[in-house]
C-alpha positions in Angstrom: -4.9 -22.0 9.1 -4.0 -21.6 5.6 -0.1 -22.2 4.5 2.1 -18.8 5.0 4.5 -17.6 2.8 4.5 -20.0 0.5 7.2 -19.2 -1.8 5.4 -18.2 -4.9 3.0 -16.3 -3.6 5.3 -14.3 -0.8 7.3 -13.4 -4.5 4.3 -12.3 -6.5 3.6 -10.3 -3.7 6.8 -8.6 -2.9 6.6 -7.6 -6.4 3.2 -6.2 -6.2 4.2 -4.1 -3.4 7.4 -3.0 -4.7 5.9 -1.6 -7.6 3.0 0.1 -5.5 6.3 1.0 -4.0 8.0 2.6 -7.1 4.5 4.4 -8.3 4.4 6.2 -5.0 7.6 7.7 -5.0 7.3 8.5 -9.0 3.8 9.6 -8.2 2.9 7.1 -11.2 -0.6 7.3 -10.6 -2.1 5.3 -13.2 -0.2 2.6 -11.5 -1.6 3.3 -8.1 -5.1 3.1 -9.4 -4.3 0.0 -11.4 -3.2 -1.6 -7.7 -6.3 -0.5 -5.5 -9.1 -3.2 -6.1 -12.0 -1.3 -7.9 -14.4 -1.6 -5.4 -16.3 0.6 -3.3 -15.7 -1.8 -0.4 -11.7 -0.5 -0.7 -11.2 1.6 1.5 -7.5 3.7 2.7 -7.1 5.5 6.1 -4.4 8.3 5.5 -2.4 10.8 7.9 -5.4 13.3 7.7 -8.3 11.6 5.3 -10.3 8.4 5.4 -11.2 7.5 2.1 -13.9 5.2 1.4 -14.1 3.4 -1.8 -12.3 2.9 -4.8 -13.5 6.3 -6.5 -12.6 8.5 -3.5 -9.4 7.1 -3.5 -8.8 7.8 -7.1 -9.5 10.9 -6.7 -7.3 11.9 -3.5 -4.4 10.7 -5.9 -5.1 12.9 -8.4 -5.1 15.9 -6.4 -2.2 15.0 -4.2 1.1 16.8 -4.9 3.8 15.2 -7.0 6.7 16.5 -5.1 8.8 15.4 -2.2 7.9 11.6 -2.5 10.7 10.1 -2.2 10.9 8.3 1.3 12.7 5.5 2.9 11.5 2.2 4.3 12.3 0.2 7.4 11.3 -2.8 8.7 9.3 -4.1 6.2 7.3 -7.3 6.5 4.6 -9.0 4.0 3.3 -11.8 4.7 1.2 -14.0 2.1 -1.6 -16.6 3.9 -2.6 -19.0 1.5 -2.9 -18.5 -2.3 -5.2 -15.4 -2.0 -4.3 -12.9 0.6 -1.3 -11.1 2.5 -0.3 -8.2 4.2 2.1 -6.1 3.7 3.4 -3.4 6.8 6.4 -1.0 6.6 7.9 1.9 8.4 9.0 4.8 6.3 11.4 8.1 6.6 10.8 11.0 4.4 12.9 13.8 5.7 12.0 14.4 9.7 8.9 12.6 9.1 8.6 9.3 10.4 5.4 7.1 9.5 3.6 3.7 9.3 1.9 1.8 6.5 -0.3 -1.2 6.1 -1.5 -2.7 3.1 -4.2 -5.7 2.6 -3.6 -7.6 -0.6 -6.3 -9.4 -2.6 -5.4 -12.0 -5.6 -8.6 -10.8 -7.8 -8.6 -11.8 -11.6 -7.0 -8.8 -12.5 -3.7 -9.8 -10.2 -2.7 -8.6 -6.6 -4.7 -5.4 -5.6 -4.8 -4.1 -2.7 -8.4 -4.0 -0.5 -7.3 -1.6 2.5 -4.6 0.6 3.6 -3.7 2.7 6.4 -0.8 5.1 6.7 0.1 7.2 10.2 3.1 9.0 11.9 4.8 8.3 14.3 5.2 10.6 17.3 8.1 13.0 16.8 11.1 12.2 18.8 12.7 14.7 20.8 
């Protein structure tokens, strides 16, 4: 089993993720694009799409809206295994809505990208 968390890479990590993080609220989406590996082996699972490869992904973030982003996240946890990969998985809060997201990290030679994502809700609460 390779080492986990080592220190340098659980920080270049956390930094990668917050600035996913900071994109996705801003809707930066140059940013976004820059942090999904350019493959069409990436793939992201939304709330009501499954997007396969890097271009469809591009393109669902072009079309998305740019308003009500902001959100709130809970119980975050990344987790770096070795040198070269980690997860990253949060809860979020954007007004009622409460949802789930899990990100795959890749070190490539561009930097950290991310390889595949899935977001979901939760059940509402009564």
């Amino acid at each position: 089993m390779p080492e986990v968390n080592l220190p340098d890479v659980l920080a270049e990590v956390t930094a990668a993720f917050q600035r996913y993080e900071a994109a996705l609220v801003n809707n930066d989406v140059a940013v976004l694009d820059e942090l999904f590996w350019n493959s069409p082996h990436t793939l992201r699972y939304g709330v009501a799409e499954n997007l396969y490869g890097y271009e469809a992904i591009s393109a669902f973030r072009a079309a998305r809206p740019s308003q009500g982003l902001q959100r709130e996240l809970l119980n975050t946890t990344i987790t770096s295994y070795g040198q070269d990969f980690a997860t990253a998985n949060t809860e979020f809060r954007r007004g009622t809505v409460h949802g789930r997201q899990s990100q795959t990290w890749a070190r490539t030679p561009e930097g950290w990208r991310v390889v595949a994502a899935h977001v979901s809700l939760m059940p509402a609460q009564d």
